[in-house]
PLY file of the C-alpha trace (Angstrom):
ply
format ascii 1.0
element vertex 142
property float x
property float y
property float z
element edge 141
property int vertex1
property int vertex2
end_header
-9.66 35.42 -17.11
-11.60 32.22 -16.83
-12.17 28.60 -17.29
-9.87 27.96 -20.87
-12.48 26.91 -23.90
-13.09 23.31 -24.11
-12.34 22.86 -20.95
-13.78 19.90 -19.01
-14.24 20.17 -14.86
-14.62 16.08 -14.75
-10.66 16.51 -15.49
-9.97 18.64 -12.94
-5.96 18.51 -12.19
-5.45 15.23 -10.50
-3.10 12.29 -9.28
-4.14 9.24 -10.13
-3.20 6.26 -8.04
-4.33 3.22 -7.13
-4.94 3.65 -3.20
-8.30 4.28 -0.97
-8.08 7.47 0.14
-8.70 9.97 -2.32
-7.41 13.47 -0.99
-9.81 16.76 -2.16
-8.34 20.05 -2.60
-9.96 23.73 -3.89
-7.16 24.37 -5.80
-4.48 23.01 -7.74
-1.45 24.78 -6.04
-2.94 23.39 -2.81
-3.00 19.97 -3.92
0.65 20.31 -5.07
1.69 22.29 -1.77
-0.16 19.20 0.33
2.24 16.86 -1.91
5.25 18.83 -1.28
4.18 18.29 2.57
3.78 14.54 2.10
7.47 14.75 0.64
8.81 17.08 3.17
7.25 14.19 6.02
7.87 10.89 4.91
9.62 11.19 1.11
6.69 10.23 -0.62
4.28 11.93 -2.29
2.26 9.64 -4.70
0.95 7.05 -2.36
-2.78 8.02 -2.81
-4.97 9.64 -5.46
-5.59 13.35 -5.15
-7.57 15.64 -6.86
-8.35 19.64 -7.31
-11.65 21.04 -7.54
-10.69 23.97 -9.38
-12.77 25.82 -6.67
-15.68 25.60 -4.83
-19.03 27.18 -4.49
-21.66 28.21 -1.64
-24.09 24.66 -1.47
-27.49 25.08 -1.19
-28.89 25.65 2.84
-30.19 21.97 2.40
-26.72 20.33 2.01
-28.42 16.97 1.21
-29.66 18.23 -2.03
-26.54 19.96 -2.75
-24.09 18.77 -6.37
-21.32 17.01 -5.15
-18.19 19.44 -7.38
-17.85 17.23 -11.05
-14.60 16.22 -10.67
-15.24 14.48 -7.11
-17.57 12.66 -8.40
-15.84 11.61 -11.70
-13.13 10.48 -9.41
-15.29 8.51 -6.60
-17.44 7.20 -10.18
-14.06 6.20 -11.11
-11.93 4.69 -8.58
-13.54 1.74 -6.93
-11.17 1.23 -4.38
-11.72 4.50 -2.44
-13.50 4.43 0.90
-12.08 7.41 2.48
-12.71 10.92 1.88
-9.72 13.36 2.87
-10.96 16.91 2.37
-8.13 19.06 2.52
-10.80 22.32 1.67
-9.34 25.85 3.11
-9.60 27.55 6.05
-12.26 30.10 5.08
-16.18 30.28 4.74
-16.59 28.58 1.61
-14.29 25.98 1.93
-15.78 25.23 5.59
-19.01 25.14 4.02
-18.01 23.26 1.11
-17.02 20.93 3.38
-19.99 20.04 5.65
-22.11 19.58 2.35
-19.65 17.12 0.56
-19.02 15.50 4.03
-23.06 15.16 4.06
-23.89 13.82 1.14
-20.84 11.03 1.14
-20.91 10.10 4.57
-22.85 7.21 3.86
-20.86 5.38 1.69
-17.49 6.90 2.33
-15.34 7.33 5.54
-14.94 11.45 6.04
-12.04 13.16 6.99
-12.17 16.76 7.60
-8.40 17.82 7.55
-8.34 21.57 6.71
-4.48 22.92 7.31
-3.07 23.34 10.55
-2.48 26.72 9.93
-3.06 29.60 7.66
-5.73 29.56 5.15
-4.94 26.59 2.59
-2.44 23.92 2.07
-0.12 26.66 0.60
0.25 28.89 3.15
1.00 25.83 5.60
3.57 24.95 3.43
5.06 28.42 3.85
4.77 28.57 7.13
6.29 25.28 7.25
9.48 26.35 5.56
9.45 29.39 7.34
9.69 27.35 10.83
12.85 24.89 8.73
16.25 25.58 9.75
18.05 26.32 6.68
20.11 23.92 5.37
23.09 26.34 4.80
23.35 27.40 8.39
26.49 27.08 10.08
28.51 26.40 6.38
29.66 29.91 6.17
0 1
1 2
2 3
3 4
4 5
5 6
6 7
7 8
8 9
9 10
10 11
11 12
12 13
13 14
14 15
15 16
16 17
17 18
18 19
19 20
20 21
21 22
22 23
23 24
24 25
25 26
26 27
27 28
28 29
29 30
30 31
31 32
32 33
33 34
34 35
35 36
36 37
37 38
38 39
39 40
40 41
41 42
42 43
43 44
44 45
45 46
46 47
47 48
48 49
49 50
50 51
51 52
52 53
53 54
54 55
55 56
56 57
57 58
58 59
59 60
60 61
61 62
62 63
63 64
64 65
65 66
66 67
67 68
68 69
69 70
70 71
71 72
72 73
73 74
74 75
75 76
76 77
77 78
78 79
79 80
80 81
81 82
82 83
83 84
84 85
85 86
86 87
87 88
88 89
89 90
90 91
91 92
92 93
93 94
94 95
95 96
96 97
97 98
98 99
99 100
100 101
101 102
102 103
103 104
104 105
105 106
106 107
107 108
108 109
109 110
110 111
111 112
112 113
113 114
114 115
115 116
116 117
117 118
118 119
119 120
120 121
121 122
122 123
123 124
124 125
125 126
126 127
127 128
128 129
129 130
130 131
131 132
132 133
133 134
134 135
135 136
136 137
137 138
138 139
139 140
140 141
């Protein structure tokens, strides 16, 4: 299994919206699980742009001369109105990694937020865990 043919990684799956904090995710069930989290929290989920990577990749040691992942830079090339940088990358070596070297090479023109999840590995399993932790709505109806 792999990328589908044609495919192009500029279009990586996204939400577009006009705000100036564009959210980054490795994955598109993370960036979906992070939106669910957003709805879960205050009832609204579309209030700023996000977009999935489709996965990331070890940069190079020198994490100046590292590519910035095609669809983040379609999207900052895109959206004008971004000035903050919410990386929502996973808990794990690459995604740490991935992290410093996009952090590095946009810090000068963007506000950074590292925001990895609170717990577990990615955005999904917080969500799990976060439902998990929910008292059940049917409790005390039986």
């Amino acid at each position: 299994m792999g990328e589908a043919a044609g495919s192009d990684k500029r279009y990586s799956f996204r939400i577009d919206r006009a705000g100036s904090t564009l959210h980054v995710f490795e994955s598109a069930i993370d960036l979906l699980s992070y939106a669910t989290i957003m709805k879960m929290r205050t009832g609204e989920w579309r209030a700023e742009p996000m977009v999935s990577l489709g996965g990331v990749y070890a940069p190079s040691p020198n994490s100046k001369q590292s590519k910035l992942p095609i669809a983040l830079e379609n999207m900052t090339q895109n959206q004008s109105q971004i000035n903050t940088i919410a990386l929502h990358l996973d808990n794990d070596y690459a995604g740490r990694n991935a992290a410093s070297a996009i952090a590095t090479q946009l810090e000068e023109k963007y506000v950074i937020r590292d925001e990895p999840p609170a717990y577990g590995k990615d955005c999904n399993d917080y969500l799990q865990h976060m439902i998990r932790q929910k008292p059940s709505r049917q409790m005390g109806r039986e």
